[in-house]
LUMKE-862205 format. One line per field, with one value per residue (C-alpha): x, y, z. Coordinates in Angstrom, 3 decimals, always signed. Example, Ala and Ser with C-alpha at 12.3 -4.5 7.8 and 13.67 -1.06 7.14 Angstrom:
<margus>
X = c(+12.300;+13.670)
Y = c(-4.500;-1.060)
Z = c(+7.800;+7.140)
</margus>
This chain:
<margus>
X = c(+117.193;+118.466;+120.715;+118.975;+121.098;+121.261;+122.234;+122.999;+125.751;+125.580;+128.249;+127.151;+123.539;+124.453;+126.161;+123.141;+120.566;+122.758;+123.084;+119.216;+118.965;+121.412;+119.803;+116.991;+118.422;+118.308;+121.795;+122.601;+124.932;+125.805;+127.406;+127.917;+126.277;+124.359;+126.895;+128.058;+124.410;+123.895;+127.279;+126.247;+122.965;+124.715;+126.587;+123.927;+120.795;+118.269;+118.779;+115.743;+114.932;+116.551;+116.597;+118.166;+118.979;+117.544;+120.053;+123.374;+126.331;+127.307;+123.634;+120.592;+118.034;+115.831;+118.519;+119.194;+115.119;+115.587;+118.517;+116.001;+113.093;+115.603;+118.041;+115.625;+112.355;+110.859;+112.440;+110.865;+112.709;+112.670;+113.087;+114.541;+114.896;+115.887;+113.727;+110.522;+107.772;+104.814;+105.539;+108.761;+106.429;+104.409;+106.920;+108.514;+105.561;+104.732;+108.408;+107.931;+108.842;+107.170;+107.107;+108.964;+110.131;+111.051;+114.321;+114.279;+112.563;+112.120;+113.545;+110.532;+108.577;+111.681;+111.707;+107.605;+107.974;+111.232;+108.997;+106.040;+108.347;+110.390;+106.732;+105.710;+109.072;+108.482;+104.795;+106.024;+108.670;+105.895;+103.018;+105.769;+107.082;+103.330;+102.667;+105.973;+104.802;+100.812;+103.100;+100.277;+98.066;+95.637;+92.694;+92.029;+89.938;+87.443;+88.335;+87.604;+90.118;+92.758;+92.570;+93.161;+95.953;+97.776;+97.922;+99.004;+101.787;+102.574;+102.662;+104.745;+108.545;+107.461;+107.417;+104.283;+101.975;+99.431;+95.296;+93.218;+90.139;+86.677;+84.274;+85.596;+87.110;+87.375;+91.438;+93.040;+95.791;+96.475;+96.767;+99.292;+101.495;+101.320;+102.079;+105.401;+106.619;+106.440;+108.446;+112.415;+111.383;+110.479;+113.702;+112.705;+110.123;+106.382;+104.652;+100.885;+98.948;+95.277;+94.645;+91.057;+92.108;+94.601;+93.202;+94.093;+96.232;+98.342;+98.489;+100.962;+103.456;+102.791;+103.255;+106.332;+107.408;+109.048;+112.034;+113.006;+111.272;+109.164;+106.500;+105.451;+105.611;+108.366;+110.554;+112.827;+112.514;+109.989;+110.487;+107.685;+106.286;+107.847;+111.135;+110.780;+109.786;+112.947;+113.707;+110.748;+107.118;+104.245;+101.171;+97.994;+95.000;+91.576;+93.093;+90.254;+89.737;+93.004;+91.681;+93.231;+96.347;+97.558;+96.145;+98.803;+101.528;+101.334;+101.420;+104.814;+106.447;+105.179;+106.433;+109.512;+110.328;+111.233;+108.983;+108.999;+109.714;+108.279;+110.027;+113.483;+115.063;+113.551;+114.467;+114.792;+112.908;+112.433;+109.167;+107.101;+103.262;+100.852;+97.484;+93.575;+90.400;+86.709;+85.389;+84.910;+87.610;+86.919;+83.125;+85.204;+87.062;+84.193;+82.410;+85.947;+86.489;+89.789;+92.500;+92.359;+96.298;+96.774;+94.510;+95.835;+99.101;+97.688;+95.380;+98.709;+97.735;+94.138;+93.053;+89.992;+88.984;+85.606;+83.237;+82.897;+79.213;+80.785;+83.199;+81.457;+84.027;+86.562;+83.937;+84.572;+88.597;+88.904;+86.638;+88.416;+91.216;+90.353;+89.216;+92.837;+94.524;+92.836;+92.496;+96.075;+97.511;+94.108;+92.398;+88.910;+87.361;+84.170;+81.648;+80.102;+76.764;+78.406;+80.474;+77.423;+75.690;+78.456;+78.693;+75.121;+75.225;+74.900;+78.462;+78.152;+81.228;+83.471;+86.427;+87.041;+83.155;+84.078;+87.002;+85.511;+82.735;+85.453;+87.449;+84.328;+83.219;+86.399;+86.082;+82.873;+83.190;+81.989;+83.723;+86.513;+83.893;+82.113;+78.621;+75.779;+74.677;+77.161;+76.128;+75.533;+71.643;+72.361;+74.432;+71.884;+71.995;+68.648;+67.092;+69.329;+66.777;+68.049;+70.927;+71.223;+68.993;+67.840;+64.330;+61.439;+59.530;+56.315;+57.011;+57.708;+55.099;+54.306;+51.286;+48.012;+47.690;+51.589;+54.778;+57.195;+60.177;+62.188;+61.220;+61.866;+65.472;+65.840;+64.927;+67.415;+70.268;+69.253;+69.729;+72.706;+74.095;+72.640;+74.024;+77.812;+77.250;+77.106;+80.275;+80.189;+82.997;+81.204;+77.679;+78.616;+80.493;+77.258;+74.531;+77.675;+77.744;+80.819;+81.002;+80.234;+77.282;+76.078;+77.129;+74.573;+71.789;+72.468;+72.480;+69.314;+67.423;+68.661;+70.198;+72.470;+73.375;+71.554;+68.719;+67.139)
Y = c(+113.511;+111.548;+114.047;+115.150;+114.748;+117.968;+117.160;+120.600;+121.317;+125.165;+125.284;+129.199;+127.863;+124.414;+126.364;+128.764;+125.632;+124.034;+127.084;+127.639;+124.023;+124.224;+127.288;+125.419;+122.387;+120.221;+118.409;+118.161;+116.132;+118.262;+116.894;+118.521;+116.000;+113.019;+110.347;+111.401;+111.335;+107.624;+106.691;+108.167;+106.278;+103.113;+104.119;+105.461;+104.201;+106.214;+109.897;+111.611;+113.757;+114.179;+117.279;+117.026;+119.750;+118.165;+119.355;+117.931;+116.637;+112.959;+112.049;+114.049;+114.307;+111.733;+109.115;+110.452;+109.721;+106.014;+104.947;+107.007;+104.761;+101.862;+102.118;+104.283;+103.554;+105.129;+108.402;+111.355;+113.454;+116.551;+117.792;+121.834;+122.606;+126.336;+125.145;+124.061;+123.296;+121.574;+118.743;+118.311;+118.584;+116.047;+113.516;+113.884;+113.343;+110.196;+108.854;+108.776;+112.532;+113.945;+117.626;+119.757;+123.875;+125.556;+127.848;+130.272;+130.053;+132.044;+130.911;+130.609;+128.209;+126.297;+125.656;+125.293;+122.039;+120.876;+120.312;+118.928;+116.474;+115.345;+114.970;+112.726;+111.074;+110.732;+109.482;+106.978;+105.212;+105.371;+103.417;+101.093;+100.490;+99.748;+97.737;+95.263;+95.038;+93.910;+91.725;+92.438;+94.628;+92.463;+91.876;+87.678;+86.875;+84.931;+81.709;+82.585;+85.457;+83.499;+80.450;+83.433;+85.152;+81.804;+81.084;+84.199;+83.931;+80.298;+81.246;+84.785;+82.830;+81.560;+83.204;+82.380;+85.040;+85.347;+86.572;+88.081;+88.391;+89.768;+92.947;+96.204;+97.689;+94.321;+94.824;+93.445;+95.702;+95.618;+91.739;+92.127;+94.777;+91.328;+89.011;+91.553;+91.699;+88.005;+87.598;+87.494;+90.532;+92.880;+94.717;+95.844;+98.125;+97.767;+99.229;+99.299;+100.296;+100.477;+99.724;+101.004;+104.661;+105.455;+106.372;+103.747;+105.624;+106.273;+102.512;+101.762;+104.121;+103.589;+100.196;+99.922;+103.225;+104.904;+106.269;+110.203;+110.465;+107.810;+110.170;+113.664;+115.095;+112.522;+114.746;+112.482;+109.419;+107.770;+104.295;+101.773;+100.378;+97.243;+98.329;+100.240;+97.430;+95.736;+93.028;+93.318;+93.267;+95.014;+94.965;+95.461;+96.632;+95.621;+94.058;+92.655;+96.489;+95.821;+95.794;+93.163;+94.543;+95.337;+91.901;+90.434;+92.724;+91.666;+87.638;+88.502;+90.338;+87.318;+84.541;+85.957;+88.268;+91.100;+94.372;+96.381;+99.969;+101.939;+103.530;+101.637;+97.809;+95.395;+95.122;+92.328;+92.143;+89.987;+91.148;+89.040;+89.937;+90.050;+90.692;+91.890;+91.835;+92.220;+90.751;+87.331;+86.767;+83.341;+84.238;+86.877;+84.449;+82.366;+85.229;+86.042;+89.301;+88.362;+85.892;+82.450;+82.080;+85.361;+84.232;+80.846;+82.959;+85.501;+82.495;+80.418;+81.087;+82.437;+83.982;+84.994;+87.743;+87.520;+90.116;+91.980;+90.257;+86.699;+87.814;+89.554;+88.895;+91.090;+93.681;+95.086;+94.785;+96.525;+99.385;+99.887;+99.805;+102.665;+104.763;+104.657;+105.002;+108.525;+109.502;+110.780;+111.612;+111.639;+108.282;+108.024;+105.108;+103.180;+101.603;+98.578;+99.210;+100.907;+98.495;+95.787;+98.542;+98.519;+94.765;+94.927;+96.769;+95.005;+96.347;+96.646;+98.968;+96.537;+97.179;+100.762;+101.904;+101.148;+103.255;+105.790;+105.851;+105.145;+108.580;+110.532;+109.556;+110.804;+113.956;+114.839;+113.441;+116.011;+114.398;+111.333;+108.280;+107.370;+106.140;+104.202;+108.007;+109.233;+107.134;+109.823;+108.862;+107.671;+105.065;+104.055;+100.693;+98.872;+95.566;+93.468;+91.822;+88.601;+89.654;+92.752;+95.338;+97.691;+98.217;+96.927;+95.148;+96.751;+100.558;+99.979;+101.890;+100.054;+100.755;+99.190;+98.146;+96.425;+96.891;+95.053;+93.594;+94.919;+98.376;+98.180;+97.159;+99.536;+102.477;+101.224;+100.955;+104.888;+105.668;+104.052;+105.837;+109.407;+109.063;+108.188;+110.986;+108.242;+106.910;+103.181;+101.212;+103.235;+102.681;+98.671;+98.459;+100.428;+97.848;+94.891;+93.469;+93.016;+96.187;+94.201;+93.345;+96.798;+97.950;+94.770;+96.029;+99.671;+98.068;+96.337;+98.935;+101.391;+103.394;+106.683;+109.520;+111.967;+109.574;+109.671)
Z = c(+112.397;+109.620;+107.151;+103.882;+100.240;+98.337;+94.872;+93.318;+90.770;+91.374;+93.707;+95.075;+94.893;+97.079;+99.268;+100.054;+100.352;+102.766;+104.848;+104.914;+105.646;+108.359;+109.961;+110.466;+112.266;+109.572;+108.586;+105.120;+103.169;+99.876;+96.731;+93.023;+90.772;+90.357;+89.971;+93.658;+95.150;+93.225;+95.012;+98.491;+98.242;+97.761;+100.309;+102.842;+101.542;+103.867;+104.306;+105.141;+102.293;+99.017;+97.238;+93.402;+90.567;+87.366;+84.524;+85.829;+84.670;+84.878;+85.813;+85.546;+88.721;+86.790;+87.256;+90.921;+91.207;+89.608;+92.065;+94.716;+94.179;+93.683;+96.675;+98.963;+97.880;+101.446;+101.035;+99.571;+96.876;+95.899;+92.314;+91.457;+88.204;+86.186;+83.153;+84.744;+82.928;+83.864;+81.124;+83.498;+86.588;+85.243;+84.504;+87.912;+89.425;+87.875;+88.178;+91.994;+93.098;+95.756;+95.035;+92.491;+92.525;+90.161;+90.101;+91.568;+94.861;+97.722;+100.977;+102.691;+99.876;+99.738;+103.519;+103.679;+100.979;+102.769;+105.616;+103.891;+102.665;+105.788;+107.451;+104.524;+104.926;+109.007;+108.169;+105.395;+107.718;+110.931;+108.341;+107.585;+111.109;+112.283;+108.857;+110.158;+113.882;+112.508;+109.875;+107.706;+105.847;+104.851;+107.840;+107.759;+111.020;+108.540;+107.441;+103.542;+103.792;+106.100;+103.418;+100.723;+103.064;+103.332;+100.245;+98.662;+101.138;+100.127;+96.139;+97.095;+97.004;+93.727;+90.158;+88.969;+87.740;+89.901;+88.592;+91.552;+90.949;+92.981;+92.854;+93.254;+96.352;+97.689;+98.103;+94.862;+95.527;+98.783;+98.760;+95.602;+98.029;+100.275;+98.101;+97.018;+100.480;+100.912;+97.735;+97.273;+95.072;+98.186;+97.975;+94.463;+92.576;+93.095;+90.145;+89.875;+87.018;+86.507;+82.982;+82.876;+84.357;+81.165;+77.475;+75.087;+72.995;+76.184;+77.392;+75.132;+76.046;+79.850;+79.353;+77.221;+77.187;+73.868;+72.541;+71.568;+68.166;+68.292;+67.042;+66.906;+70.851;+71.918;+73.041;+75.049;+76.016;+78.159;+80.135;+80.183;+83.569;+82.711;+82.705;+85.730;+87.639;+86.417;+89.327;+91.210;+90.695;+87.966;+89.342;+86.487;+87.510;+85.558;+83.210;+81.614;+79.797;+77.428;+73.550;+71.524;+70.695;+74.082;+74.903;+72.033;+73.194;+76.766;+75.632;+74.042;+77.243;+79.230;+76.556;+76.065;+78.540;+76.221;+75.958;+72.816;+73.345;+70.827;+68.206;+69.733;+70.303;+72.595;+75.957;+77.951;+81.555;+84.373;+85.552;+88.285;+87.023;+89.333;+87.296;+88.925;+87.399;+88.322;+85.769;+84.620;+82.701;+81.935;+80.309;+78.287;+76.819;+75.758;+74.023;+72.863;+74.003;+76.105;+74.720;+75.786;+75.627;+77.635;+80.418;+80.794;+81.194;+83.768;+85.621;+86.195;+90.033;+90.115;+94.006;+94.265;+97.269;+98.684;+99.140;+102.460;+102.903;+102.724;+105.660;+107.751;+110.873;+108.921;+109.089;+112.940;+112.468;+109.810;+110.516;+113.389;+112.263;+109.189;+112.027;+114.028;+111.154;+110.195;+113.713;+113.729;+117.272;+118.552;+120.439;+118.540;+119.897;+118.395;+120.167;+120.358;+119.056;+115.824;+115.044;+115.529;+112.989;+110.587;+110.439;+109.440;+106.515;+103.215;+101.825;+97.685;+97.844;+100.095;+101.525;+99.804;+100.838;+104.448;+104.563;+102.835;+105.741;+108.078;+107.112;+106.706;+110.442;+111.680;+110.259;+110.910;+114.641;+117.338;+119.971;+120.107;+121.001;+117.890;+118.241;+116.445;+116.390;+114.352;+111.085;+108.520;+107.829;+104.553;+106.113;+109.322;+109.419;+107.559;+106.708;+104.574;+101.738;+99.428;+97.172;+99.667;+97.096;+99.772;+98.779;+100.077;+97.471;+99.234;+98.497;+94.967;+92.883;+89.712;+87.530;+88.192;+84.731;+85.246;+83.441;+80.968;+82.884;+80.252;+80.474;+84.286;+83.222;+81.010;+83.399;+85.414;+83.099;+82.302;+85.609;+86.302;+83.277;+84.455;+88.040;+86.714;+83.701;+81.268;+82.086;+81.167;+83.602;+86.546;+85.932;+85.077;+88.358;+90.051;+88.264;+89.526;+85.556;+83.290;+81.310;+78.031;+79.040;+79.818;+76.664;+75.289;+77.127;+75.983;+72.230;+72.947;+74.688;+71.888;+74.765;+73.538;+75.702;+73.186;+72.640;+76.127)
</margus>
């Protein structure tokens, strides 16, 4: 087993962690503060498991975590702490820590998460070991997908900012992880952020990050994504939901490489964007709800990923290969028939839908040999009809007398908004329209949440 880092600069408190360690087989490599676990990193850049005080001198444990995630970016860490809060819990958290205790600990809780972590750890370096054997993550048996594959690959050495763009769940992601690796950047931070999944007041902040003071609550100082991804690559999800001013803001980091932290002096970056969008950004920008400048910078390379129902041969591969992958140690197999059954379905959700059937198979599975007959019956396989609506225009019950096309829309649009508890971005990417526009139709239909 590869030796774990305790960073500790209790010296009776090390000691008594190392021997608990060591009593369980597990070598440890102990030093007092942070500067001397930054130095052994550099040094030894992949023990299994680091464990860090946060309050130390010389460096704190949150500068331990940033040479961690820097140096190590596999290995799991650790984070102990006397003053614990859940602010602090919080923040560790998002900086890249995989668990944190707070002092002081019984032996047995501190053992229990040590575990947890070296099994993450063992798990992490396994995915990655597999990942480098397949050389890829990204499934490409269609032509569509190989032509997308190759080319991400062939624009991955370069700089350029690259938009990818296609419905939800289709693997915008997954193909910018890629597109990382490929790069001369792959040695340096991946940071992903999905712009539509933090408040707007909070964007800001995630973005750019802030100083202490900056304003009422900022109690220390907070770095931006863009400076954590210093070097390597920032990776921004939906970024067609930015507002205007985070739309300007983001035009000046790209023009002039320097990000404004808030409430302190510009810093200067080198940042390779990588941006992902399922809208249209393009039709925004005619109806001028997106900057034309900032798209021409985010489109300098636009890829566009095709729905699962235009690649159908990826269909079998990667279902397959979701089912292996949450089998564990056990050999779940698949047959023939299902996957033929799978392959048939229409796919709305894409890539993420199949996975998500994929993992709920798996656990549901009464024995190891999936079958056709282990479809949940919401997912039996049924007739595909033009633009894949499963409905069958002949069980629709419409008044005799007929019905106004737009009041069949706007039942829908109500339902859409009931089933996702009237939130917007879900029921838009349900009804497969731009958010703006389902915000039009609610305007035009005189839809409100307290109004129907």
């Amino acid at each position: 087993m590869t030796t774990v880092l305790l960073v500790e600069d209790d010296a009776h408190l090390r000691e008594v962690m190392a021997y608990q360690l060591h009593s369980h087989d597990i070598p440890v490599d102990a030093v007092a503060d942070g500067r001397l676990a930054i130095r052994f990193l550099e040094e030894q850049p992949n023990p299994a498991l680091i464990i860090t005080d946060v309050k130390m001198p010389n460096a704190d444990g949150f500068k331990v975590l940033e040479a961690a995630r820097r140096l190590a970016p596999r290995t799991p860490v650790l984070m102990l702490t006397a003053f614990g809060s859940v602010e602090m819990a919080v923040e560790a958290m998002r900086a890249g820590a995989f668990d944190f205790i707070s002092k002081p600990f019984h032996k047995d809780q501190f053992l229990l998460t040590v575990d947890k972590a070296l099994g993450h750890g063992r798990l992490v370096m396994e995915n990655a070991e597999l990942r480098g054997r397949a050389g890829s993550d990204v499934v490409a048996v269609s032509p569509s997908m190989r032509d997308v594959l190759n080319q991400a690959r062939q624009v991955a050495a370069t700089s350029a900012t690259i938009l990818l763009l296609g419905e939800s769940g289709v693997g915008k992601e997954v193909l910018a992880h890629e597109i990382h690796r490929a790069s001369e950047r792959h040695d340096k931070p991946f940071i992903a952020l999905n712009c539509a999944a933090i408040p707007r007041e909070l964007l800001e902040a995630e973005l750019f990050g802030f100083s202490k003071g900056a304003f009422t609550g900022a109690h220390k100082e907070r770095v931006g994504k863009f400076v954590a991804a210093d070097g390597g690559t920032l990776f921004l999800d939906e970024i067609g939901d930015l507002d205007d001013t985070l739309q300007a803001k983001l035009l000046r980091v790209l023009e002039q490489r320097m990000v404004d932290v808030v409430g302190g002096a510009p810093v200067a970056v080198d940042v390779r964007i990588l941006a992902a969008t399922h809208q249209d950004l393009a039709a925004r920008v005619a109806e001028k709800r997106f900057r034309q400048d900032l798209f021409y910078r985010l489109a300098v390379i636009p890829l566009r990923i095709p729905p699962l129902r235009e690649r159908p041969e990826d269909i079998a591969v990667l279902f397959t290969r979701f089912v292996h992958s949450y089998s564990g140690a056990a050999q779940v197999t698949v047959s023939e028939e299902l996957l033929r059954a799978v392959v048939r379905r229409p796919w709305p959700g894409n890539v993420r839908e199949l996975r998500n059937l994929a993992e709920r198979m798996v656990a549901l599975r009464k024995t190891d040999a999936l079958d056709v007959s282990d479809l949940p019956p919401e997912d039996a396989p049924t007739t595909v009809h033009p633009g894949f609506l499963r409905l069958d225009p002949a069980n629709i019950q419409l008044p005799e007398e007929g019905v106004a096309l737009e009041d069949l829309e706007r039942a829908v649009v109500i339902y859409a908004l009931r089933r996702h508890a009237w939130n917007i971005a879900a029921a838009a990417r349900y009804l497969r329209v731009p958010r703006h526009i389902l915000i039009y139709r609610m305007e035009k239909f005189g839809i409100t949440r307290h109004g129907t």
